[in-house]
MIDOSE-1310 file (N, C-alpha, C; in nm, 2 decimals, decimal comma, always signed):
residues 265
xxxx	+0,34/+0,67/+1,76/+0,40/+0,55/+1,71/+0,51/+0,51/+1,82; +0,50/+0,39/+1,85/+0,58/+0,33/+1,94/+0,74/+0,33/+1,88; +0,83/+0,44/+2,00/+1,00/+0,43/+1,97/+1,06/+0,35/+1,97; +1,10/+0,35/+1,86/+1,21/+0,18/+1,85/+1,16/+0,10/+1,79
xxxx	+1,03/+0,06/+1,76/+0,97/-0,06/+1,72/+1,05/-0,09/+1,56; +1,09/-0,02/+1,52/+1,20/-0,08/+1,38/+1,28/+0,01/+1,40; +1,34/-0,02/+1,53/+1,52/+0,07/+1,52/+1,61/-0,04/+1,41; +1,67/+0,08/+1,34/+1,75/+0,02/+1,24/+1,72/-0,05/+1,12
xxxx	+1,58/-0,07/+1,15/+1,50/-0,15/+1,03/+1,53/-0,06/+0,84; +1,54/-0,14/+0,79/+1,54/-0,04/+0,66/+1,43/-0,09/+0,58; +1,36/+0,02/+0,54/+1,24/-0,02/+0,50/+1,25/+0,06/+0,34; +1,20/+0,00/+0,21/+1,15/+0,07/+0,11/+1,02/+0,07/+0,09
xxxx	+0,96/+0,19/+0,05/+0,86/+0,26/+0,04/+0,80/+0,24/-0,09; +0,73/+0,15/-0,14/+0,69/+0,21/-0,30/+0,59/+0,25/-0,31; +0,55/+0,36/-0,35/+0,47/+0,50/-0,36/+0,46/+0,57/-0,26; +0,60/+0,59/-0,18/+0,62/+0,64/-0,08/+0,64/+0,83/-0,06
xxxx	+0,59/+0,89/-0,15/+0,61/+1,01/-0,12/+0,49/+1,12/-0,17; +0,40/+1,06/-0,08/+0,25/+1,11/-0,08/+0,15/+1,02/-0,01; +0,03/+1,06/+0,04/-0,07/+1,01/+0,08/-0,04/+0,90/+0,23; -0,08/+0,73/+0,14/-0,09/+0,65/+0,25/+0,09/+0,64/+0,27
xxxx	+0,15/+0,67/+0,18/+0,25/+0,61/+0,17/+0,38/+0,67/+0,24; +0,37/+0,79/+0,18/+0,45/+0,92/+0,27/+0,37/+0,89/+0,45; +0,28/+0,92/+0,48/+0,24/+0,92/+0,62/+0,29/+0,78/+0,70; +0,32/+0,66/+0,63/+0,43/+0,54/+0,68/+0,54/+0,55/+0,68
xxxx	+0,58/+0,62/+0,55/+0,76/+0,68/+0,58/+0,73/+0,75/+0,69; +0,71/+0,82/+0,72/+0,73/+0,93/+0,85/+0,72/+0,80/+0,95; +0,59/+0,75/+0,97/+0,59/+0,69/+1,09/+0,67/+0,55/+1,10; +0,72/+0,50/+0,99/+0,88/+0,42/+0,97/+0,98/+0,47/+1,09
xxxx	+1,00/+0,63/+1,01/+1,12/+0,67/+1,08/+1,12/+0,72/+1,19; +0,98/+0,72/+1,25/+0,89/+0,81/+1,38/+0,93/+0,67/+1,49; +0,96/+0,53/+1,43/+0,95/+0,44/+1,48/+1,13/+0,35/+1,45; +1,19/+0,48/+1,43/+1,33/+0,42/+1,45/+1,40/+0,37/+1,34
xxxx	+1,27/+0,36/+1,20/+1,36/+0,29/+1,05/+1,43/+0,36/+0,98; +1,53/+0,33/+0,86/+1,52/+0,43/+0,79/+1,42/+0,41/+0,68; +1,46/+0,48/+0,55/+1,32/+0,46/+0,44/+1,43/+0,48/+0,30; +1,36/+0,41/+0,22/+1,37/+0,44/+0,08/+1,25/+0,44/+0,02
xxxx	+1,21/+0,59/+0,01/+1,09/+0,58/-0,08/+1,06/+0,66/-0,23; +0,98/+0,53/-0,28/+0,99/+0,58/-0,45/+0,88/+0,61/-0,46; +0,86/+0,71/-0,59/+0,72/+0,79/-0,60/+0,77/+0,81/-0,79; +0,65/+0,86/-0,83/+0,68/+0,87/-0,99/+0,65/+1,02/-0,99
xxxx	+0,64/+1,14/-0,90/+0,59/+1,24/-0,96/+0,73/+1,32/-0,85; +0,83/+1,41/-0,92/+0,95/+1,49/-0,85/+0,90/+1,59/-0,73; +0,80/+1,66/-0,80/+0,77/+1,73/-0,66/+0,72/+1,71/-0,54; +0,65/+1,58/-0,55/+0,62/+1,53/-0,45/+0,77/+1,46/-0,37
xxxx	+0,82/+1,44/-0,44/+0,98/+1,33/-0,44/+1,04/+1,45/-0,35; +1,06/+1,54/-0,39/+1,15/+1,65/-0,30/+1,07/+1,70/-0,19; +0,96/+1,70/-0,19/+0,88/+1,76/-0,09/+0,92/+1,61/+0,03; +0,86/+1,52/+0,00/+0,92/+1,39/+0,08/+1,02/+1,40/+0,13
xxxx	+1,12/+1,39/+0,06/+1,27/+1,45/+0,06/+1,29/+1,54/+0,21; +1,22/+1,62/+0,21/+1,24/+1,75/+0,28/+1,18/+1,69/+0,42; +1,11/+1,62/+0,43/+0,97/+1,64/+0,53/+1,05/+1,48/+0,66; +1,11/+1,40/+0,55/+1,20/+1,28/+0,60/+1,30/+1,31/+0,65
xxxx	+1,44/+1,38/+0,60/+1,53/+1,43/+0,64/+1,64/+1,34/+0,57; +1,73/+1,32/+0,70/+1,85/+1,22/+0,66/+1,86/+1,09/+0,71; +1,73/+1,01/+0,75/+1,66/+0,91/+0,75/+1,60/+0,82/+0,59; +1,59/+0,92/+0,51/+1,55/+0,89/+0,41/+1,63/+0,93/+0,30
xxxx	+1,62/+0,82/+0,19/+1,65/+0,85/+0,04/+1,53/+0,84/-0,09; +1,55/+0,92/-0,17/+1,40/+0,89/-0,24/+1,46/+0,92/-0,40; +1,36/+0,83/-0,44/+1,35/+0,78/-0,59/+1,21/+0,81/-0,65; +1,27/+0,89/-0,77/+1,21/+0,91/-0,84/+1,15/+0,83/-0,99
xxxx	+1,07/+0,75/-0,97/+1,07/+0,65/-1,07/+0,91/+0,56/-1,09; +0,89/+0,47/-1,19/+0,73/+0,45/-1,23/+0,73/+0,28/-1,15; +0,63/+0,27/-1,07/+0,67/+0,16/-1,01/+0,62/+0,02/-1,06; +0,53/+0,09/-1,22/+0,49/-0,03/-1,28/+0,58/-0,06/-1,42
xxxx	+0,71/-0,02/-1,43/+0,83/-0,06/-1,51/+0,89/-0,18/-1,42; +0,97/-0,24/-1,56/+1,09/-0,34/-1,45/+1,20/-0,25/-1,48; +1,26/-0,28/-1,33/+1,40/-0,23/-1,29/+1,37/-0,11/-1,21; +1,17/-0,04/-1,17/+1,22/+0,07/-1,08/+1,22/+0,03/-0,93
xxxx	+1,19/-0,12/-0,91/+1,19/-0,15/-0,77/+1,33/-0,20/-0,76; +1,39/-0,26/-0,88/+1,53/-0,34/-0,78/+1,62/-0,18/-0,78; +1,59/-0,07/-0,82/+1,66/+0,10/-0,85/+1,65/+0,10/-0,69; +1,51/+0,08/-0,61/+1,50/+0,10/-0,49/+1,58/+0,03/-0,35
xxxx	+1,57/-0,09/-0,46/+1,62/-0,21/-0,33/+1,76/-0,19/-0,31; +1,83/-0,12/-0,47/+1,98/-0,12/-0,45/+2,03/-0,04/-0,35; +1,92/+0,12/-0,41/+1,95/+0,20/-0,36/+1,97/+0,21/-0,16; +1,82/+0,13/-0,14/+1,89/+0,05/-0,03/+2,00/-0,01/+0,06
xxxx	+2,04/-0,11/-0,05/+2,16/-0,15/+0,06/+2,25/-0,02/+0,01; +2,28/+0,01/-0,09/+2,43/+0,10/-0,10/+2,46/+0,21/-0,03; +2,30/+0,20/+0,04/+2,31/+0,34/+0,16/+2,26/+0,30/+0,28; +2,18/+0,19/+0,33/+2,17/+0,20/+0,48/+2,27/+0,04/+0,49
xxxx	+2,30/-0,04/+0,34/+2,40/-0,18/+0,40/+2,29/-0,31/+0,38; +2,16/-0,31/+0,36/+2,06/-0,38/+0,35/+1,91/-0,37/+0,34; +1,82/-0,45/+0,33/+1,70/-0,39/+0,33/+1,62/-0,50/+0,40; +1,51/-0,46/+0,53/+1,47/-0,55/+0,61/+1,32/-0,58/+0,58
xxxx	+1,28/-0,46/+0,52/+1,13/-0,43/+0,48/+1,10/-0,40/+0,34; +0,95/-0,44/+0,26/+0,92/-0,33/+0,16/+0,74/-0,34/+0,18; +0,74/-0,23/+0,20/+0,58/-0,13/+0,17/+0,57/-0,10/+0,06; +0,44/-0,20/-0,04/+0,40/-0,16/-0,16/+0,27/-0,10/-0,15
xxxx	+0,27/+0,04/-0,13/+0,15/+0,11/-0,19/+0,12/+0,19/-0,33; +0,21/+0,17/-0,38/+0,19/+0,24/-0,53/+0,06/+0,18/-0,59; +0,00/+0,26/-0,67/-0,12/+0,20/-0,76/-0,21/+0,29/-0,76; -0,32/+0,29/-0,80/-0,45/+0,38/-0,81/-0,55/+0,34/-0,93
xxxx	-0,63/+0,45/-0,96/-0,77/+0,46/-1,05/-0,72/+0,43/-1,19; -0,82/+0,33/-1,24/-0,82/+0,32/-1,40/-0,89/+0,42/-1,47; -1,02/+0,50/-1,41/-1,12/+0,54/-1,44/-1,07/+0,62/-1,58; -0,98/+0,66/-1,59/-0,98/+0,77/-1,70/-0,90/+0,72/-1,82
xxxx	-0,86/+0,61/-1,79/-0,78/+0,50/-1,90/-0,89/+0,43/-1,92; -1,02/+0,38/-1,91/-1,10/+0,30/-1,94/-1,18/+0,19/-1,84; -1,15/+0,19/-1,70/-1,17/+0,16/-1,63/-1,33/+0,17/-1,57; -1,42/+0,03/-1,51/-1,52/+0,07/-1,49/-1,59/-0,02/-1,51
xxxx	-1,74/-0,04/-1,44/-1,87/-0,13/-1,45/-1,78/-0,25/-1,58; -1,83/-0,37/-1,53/-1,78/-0,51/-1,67/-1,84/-0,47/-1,83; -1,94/-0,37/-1,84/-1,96/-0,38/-1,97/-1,91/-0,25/-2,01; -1,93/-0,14/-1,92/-1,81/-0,03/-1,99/-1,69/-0,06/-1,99
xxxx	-1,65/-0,14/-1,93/-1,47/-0,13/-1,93/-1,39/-0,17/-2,06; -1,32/-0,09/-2,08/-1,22/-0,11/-2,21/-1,06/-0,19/-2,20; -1,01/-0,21/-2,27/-0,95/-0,31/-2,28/-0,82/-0,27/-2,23; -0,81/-0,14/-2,32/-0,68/-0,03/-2,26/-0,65/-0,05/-2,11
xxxx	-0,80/-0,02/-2,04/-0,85/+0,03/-1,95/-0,82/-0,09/-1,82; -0,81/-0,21/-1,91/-0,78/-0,37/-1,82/-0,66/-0,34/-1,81; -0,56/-0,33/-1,91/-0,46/-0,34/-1,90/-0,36/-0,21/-1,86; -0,39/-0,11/-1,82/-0,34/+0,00/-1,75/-0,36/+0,00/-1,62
xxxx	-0,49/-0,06/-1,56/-0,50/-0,05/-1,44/-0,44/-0,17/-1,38; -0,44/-0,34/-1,44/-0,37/-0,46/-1,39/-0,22/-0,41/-1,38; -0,19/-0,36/-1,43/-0,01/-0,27/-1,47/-0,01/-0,18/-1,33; -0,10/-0,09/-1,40/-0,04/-0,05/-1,21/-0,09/-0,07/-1,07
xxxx	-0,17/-0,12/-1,05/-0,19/-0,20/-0,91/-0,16/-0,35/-0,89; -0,13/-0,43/-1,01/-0,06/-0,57/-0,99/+0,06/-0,58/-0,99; +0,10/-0,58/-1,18/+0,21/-0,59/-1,24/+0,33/-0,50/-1,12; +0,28/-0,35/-1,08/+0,36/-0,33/-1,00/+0,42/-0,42/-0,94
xxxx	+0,29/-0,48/-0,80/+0,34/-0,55/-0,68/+0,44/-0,67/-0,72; +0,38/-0,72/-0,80/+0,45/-0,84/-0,89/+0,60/-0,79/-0,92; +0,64/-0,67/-0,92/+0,77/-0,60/-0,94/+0,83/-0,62/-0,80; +0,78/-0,53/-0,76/+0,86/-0,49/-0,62/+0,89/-0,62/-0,52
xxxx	+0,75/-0,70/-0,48/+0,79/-0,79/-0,48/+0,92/-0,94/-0,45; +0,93/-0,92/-0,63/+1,02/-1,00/-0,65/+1,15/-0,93/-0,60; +1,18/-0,85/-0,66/+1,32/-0,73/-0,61/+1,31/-0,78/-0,44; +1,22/-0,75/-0,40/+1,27/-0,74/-0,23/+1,29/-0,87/-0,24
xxxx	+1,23/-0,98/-0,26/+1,27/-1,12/-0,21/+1,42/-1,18/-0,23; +1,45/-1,15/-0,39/+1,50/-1,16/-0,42/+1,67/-1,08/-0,35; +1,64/-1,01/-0,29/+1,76/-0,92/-0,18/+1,72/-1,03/-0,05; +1,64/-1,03/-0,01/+1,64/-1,10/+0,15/+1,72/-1,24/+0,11
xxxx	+1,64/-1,27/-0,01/+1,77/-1,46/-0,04/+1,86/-1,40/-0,02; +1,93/-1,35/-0,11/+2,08/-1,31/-0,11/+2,10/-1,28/+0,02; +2,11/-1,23/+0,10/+2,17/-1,14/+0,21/+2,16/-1,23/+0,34; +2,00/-1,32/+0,36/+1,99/-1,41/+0,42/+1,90/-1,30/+0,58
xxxx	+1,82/-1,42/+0,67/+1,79/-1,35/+0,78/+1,69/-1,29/+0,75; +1,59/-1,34/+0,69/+1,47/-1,31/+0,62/+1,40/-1,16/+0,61; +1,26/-1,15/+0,63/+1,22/-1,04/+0,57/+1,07/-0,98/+0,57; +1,00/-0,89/+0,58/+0,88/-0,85/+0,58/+0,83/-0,76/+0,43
xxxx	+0,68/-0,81/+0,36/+0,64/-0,75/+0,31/+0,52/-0,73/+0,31; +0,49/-0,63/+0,32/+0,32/-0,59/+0,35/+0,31/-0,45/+0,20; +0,15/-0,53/+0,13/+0,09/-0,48/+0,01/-0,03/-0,46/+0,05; -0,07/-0,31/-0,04/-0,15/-0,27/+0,00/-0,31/-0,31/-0,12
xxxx	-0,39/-0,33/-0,06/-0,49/-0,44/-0,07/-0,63/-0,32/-0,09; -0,75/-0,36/-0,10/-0,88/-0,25/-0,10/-0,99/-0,33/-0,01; -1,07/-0,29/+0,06/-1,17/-0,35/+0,11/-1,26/-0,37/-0,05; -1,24/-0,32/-0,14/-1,32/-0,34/-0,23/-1,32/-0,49/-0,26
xxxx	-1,22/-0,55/-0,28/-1,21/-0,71/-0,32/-1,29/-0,76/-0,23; -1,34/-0,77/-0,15/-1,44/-0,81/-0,01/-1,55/-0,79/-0,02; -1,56/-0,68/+0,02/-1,65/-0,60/+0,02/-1,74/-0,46/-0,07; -1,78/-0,54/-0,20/-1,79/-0,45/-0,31/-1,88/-0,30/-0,30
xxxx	-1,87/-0,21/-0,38/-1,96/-0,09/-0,35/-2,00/-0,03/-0,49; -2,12/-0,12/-0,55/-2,12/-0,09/-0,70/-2,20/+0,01/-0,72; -2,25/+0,12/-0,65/-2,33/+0,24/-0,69/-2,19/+0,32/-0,69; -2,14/+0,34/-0,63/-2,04/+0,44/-0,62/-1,86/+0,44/-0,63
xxxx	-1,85/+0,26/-0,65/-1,71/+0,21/-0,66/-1,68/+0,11/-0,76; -1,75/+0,15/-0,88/-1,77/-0,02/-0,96/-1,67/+0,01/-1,06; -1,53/-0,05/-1,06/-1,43/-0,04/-1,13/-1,40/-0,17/-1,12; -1,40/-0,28/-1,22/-1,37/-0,39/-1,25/-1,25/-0,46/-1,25
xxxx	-1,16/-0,36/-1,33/-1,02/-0,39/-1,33/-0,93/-0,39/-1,18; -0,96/-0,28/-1,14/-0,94/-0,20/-1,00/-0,96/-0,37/-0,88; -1,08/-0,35/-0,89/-1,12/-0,47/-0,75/-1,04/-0,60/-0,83; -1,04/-0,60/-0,96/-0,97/-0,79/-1,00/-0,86/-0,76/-0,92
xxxx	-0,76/-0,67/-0,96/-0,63/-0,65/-0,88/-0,58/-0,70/-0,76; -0,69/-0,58/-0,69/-0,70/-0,59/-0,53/-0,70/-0,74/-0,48; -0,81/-0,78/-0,53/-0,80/-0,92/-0,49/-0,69/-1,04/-0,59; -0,66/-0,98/-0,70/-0,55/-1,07/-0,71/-0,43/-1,04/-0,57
xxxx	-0,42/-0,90/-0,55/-0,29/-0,91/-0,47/-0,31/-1,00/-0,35; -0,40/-1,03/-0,30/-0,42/-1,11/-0,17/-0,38/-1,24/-0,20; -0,45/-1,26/-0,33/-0,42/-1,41/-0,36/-0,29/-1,45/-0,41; -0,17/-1,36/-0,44/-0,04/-1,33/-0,48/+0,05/-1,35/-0,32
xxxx	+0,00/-1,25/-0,28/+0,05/-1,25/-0,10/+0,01/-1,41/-0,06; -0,08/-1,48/-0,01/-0,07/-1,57/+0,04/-0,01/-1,66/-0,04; +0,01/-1,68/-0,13/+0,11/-1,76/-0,23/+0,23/-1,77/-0,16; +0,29/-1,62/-0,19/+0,44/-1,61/-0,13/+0,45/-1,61/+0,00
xxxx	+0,34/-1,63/+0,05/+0,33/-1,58/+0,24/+0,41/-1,79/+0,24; +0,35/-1,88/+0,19/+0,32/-2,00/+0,16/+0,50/-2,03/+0,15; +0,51/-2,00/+0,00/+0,62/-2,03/-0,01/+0,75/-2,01/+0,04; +0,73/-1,90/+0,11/+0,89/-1,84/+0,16/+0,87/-1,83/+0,30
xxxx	+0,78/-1,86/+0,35/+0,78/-1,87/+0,51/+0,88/-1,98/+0,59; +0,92/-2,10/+0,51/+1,09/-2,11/+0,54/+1,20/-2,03/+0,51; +1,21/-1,94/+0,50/+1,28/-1,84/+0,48/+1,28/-1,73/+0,57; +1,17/-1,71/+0,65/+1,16/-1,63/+0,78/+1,10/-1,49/+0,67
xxxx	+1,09/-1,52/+0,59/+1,02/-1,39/+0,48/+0,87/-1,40/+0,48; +0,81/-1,29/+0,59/+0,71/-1,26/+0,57/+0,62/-1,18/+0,48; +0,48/-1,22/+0,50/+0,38/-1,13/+0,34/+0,25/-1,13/+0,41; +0,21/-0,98/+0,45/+0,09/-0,93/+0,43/+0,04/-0,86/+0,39
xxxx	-0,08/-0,81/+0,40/-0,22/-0,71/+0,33/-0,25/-0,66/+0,40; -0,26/-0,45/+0,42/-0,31/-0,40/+0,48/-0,42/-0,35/+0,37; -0,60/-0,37/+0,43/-0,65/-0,36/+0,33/-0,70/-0,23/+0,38; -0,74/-0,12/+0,30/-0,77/+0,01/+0,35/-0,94/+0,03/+0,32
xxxx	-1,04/+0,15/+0,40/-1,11/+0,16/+0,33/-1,13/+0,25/+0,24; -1,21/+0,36/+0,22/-1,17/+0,51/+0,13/-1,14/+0,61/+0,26; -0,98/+0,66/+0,23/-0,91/+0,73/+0,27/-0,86/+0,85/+0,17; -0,84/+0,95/+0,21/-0,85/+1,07/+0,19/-0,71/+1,11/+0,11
xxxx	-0,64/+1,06/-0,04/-0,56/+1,07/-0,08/-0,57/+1,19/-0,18; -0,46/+1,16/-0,28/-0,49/+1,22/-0,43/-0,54/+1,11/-0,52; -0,58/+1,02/-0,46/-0,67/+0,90/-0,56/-0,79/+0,91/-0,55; -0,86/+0,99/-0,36/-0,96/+0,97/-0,33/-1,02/+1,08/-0,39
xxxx	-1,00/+1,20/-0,48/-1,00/+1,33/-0,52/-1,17/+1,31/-0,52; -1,20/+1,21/-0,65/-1,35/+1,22/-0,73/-1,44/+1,25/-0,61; -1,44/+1,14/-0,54/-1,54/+1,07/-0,40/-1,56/+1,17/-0,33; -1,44/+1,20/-0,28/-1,39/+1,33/-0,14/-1,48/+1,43/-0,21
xxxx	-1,51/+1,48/-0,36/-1,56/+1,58/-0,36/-1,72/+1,62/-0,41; -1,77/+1,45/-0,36/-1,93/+1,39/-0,45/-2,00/+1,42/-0,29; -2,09/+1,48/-0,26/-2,11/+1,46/-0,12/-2,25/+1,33/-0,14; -2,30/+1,33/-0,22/-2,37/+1,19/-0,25/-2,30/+1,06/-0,16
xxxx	-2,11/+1,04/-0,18/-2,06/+0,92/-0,14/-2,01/+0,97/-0,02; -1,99/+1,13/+0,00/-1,98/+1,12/+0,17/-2,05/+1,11/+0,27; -2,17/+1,13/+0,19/-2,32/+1,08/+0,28/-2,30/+0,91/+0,34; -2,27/+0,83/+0,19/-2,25/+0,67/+0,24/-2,20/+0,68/+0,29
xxxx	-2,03/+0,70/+0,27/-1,94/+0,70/+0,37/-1,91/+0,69/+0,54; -2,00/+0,80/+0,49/-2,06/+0,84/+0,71/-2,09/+0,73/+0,73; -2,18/+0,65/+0,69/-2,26/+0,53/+0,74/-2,18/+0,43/+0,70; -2,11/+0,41/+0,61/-2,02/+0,28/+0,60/-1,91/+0,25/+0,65
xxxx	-1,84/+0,40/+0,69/-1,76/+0,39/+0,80/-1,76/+0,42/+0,93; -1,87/+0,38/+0,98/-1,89/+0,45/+1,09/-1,80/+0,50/+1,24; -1,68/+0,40/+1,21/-1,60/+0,46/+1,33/-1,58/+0,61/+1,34; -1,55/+0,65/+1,46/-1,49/+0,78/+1,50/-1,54/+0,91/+1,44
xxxx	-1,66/+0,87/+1,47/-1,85/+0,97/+1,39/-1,84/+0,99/+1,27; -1,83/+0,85/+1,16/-1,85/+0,83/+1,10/-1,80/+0,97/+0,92; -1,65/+0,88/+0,88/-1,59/+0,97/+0,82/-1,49/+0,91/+0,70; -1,40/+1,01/+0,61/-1,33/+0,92/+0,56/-1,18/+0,88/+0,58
xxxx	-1,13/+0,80/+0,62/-1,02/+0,80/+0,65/-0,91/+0,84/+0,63; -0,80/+0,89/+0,71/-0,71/+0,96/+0,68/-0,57/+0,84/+0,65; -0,51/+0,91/+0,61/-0,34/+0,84/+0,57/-0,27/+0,75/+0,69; -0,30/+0,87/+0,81/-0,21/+0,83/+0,94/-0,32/+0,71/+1,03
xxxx	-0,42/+0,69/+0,95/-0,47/+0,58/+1,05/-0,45/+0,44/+1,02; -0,36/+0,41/+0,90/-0,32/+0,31/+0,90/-0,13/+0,33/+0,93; -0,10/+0,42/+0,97/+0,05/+0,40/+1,00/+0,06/+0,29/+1,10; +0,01/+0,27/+1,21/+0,05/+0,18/+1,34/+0,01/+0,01/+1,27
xxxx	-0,05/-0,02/+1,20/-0,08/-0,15/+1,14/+0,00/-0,16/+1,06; +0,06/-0,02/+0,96/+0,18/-0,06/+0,86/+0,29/-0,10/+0,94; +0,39/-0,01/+1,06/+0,46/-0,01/+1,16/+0,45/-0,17/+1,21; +0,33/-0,19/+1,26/+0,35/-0,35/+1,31/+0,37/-0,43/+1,21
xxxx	+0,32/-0,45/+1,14/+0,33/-0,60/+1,00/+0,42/-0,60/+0,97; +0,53/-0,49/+1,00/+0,68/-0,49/+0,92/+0,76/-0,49/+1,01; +0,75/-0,50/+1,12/+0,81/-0,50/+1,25/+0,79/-0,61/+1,28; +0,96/-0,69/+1,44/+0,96/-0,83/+1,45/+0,79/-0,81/+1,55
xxxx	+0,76/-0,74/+1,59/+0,66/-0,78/+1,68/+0,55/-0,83/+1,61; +0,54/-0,87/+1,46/+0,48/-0,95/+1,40/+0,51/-1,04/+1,33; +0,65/-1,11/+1,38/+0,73/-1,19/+1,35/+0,68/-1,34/+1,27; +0,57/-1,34/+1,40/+0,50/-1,51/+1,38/+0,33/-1,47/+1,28
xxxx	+0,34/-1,42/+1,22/+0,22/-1,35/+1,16/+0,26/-1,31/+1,00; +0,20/-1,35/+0,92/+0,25/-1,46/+0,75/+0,08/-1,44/+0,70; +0,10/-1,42/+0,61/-0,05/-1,42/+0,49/-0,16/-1,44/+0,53; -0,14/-1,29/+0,59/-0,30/-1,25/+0,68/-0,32/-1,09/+0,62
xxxx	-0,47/-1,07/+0,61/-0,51/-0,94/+0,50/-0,60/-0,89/+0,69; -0,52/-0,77/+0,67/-0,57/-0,65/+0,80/-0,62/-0,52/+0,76; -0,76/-0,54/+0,80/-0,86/-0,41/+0,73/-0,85/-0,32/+0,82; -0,85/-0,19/+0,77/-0,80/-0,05/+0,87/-0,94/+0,00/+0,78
xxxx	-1,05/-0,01/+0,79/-1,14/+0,05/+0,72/-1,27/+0,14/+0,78; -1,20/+0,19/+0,94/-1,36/+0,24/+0,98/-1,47/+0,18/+0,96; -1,52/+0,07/+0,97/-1,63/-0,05/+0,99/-1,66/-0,10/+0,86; -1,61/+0,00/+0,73/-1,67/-0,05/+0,62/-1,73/-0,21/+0,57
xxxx	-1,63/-0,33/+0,64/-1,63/-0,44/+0,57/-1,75/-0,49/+0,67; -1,85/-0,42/+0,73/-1,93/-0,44/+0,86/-2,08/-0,36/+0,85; -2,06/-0,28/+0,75/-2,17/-0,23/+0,76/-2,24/-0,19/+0,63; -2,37/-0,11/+0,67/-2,43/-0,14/+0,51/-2,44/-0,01/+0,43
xxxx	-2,37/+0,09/+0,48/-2,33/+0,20/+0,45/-2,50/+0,29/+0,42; -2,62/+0,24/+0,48/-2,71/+0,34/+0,48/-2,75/+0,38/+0,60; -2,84/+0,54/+0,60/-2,87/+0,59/+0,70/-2,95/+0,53/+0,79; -2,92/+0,47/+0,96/-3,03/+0,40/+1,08/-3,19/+0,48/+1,05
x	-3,26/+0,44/+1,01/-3,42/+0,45/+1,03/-3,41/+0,53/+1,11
């Protein structure tokens, strides 16, 4: 990660202490920021904790309630003076709430998963903007998006509620990208493809979908992606070096949105 590229920057993290999200705090701070990052589960919270140092503050809290992102944003200024950035990765699977294909999906199952991969962003969001008005001297926010909204995968990825989301978030982002770009407050979408989390658990351990995988992701002999291969895209979109750059969706997906995920003849 390029030194300095957010010296002094203060960035909050939401679902920052694990997976994609932890592997950006580090390379936040690898790149000169500090971090405030929230996560809903303690051990991971202190493990973060540990791994950040005195660069970082972390919160422990649900990021699809109101009041745990502005907990973040405060916590923010009252300890680095302001907040210049927010990285919304919080969210994941409905599958086990009801989640799935349009005619199995259950209702619960709509509304547990729009909760936490929308309703969240729709949180956090507002909190950060709502600190950049006040404080003035605008602002970056970059949400994390799925190649699924694009590019669907219904043998192996067909979760209904899941992709509405994804693709509401884009269409949420360029809204605000629209609106507040007099404001010098920026909004993008890093869109991922399947990367190797505690979300990716099911997939990671079906060799059925790492067979596609190989083939749908073909970059870098063909595999599933890891956490740190979207750090330098997160690092830039929140950084001034992407100053003039506003409600644009950036796929870090190993070819997925490119290919047809079956084995060459």
């Amino acid at each position: 990660m390029e030194a300095g590229l957010l010296r002094d920057k203060v960035i909050a993290v939401i679902g920052g202490t694990s997976g994609l999200g932890l592997s950006a705090a580090k390379a936040i701070v690898a790149a000169g920021g500090r971090v405030v990052v929230m996560g809903l589960d303690k051990e991971t919270a202190g493990s973060a904790k540990s791994t950040l140092g005195e660069a970082a503050r972390v919160l422990v809290a649900d990021a699809s309630t109101s009041g745990a992102a502005e907990g973040a944003v405060d916590l923010a200024v009252s300890t680095f003076g302001r907040l210049d950035g927010l990285f919304h990765v919080a969210g994941g699977s409905g599958r086990r709430a009801g989640d799935g294909p349009l005619h199995d999906a259950t209702d619960a199952g709509w509304d547990y998963t729009l909760r936490l991969n929308l309703t969240s962003v729709f949180l956090s969001n507002r909190a950060a903007v709502r600190q950049f008005l006040k404080q003035g001297g605008g602002g970056a926010i970059l949400n994390t998006g799925s190649v699924l909204a694009t590019s669907p995968s219904p043998e192996h990825f067909s979760t209904i509620a899941y992709t509405a989301a994804k693709g509401a978030i884009v269409a949420m982002t360029r809204s605000a990208a629209a609106r507040y770009a007099r404001d010098d407050i920026r909004f993008n979408v890093l869109a991922p493809g399947l990367v190797e989390t505690p979300m990716s658990t099911r997939a990671a351990g079906d060799e059925r979908i790492m067979a596609f995988v190989r083939n749908k992701q073909p970059l870098d002999g063909g595999r599933i992606g890891r956490p740190d291969d979207c750090d330098a895209a997160a690092v830039y979109l929140l950084s001034d070096a992407a100053r003039f750059v506003t409600g644009q969706v950036l796929a870090v997906d190993g070819g997925w949105g490119v290919s047809e995920g079956r084995a060459p003849a």
